[in-house]
C-alpha positions, -999 to 999 in steps of 0.1 A, spaced: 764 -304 380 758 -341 386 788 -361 371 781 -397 381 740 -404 382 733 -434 392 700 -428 410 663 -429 394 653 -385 394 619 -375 375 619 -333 373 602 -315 403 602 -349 422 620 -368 445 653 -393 435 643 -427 443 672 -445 456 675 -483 454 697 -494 486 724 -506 467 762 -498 465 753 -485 431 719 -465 435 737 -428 444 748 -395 428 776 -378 429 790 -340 427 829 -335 417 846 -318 436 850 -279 434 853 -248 458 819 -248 467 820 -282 479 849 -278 495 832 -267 528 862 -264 556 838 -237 580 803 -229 586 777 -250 566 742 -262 567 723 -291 548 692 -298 542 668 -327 529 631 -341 527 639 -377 532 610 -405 531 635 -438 537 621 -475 534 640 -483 562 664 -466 587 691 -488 598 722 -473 587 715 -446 555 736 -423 538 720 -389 531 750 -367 523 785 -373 524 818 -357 516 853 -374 511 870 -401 504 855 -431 477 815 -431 482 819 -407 514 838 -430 535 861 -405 550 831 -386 560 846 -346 561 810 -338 569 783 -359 565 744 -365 576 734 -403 582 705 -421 591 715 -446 619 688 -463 639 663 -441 626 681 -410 644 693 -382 622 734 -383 629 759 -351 619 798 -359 614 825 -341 605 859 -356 602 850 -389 604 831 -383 639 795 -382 649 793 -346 667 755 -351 673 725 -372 671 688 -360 670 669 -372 701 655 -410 707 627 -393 712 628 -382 675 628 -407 654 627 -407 618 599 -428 606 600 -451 576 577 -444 542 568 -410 555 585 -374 541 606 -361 570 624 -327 563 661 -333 584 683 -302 585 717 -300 601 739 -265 610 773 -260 622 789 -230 629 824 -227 626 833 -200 650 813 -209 683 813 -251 675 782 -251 678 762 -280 660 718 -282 653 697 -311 641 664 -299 632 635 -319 620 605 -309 607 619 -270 611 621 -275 647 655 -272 667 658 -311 680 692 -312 694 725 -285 699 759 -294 709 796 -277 708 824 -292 694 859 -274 694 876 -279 665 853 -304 645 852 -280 614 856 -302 581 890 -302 569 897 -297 529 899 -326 505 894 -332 470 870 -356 469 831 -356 455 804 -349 473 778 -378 476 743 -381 481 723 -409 486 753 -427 506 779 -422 531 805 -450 524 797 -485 507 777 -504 532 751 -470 539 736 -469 506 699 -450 510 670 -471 504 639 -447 498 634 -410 486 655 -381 487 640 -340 477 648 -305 481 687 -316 490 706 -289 498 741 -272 511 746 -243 524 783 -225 527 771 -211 562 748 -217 594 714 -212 588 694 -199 614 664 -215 628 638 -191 610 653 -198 576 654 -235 585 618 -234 593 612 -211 557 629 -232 537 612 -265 550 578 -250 528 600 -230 498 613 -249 466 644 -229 459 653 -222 422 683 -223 403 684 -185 400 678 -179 438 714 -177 448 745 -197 458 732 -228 480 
């Protein structure tokens, strides 16, 4: 349900994205979208470069207000909710440029906790009180998270989850192409 497309996609393949202000897509927004608990996002990300990239975003125009959001900074995987990083993956972890990376990212809304995995393994963990999204009615974006983080490179397999997932069906979905008629994701 892609309203605005404004990003190069080829069927079972990756969306190319440019790097510009313009080179994005965008979900409205609805109730599954709408996360304000427990969620988990996924990607296969393969960026040209890795200053400061938008992967996912929600809120606010072009996923400025950032109600959750994963970002590329510095070629470390970064997960914020409410306009705050909560956690960053490991300097030792970097994300490398022109090469396929699978990033996940978990919260859980009833212990805090946060997860950055990459590559299916658990990088980094950290509790937050109260950092669970609040509700807005904005769209959901991917391929930028606010107008100067615009994702230069290639984006797969992106997905949201309405709850944590745990580390085995991180790892399981890392390798599994889900279909439409899989279930709610």
């Amino acid at each position: 349900n892609l309203s605005c497309l404004k990003a190069q996609m080829y069927w079972n393949q990756a969306s190319s994205f440019a790097g510009t202000q313009t080179s994005y897509a965008s979900v409205p927004n609805s109730s599954s979208v709408n996360i304000t608990g427990s969620f988990s996002i996924e990607a296969w990300v393969n960026p040209s470069n890795t200053a400061n990239k938008g992967v996912i975003a929600k809120g606010g125009s072009l996923g400025t207000s950032l109600r959750y959001a994963i970002r590329i900074t510095s070629s470390r995987v970064v997960l914020i909710t409410n306009g705050g990083p909560r956690l960053s993956s490991k300097s030792t972890s970097l994300i490398p440029v022109n090469t396929w990376t699978h990033i996940s990212a978990t919260y859980n809304s009833g212990s805090g906790n946060f997860n950055i995995y990459i590559n299916g393994i658990l990088d980094s963990s950290s509790v937050v009180a109260g950092a669970a999204p609040t509700a807005n009615t904005d769209s959901l974006y991917i391929g930028i998270s606010g107008a100067s983080t615009p994702f230069n490179g290639m984006l797969d397999e992106v997905r949201l989850w309405n709850r944590e997932l745990t580390a085995a069906e991180v790892n399981n979905n890392m390798s599994t192409s889900l279909q439409t008629s899989s279930g709610i994701y």
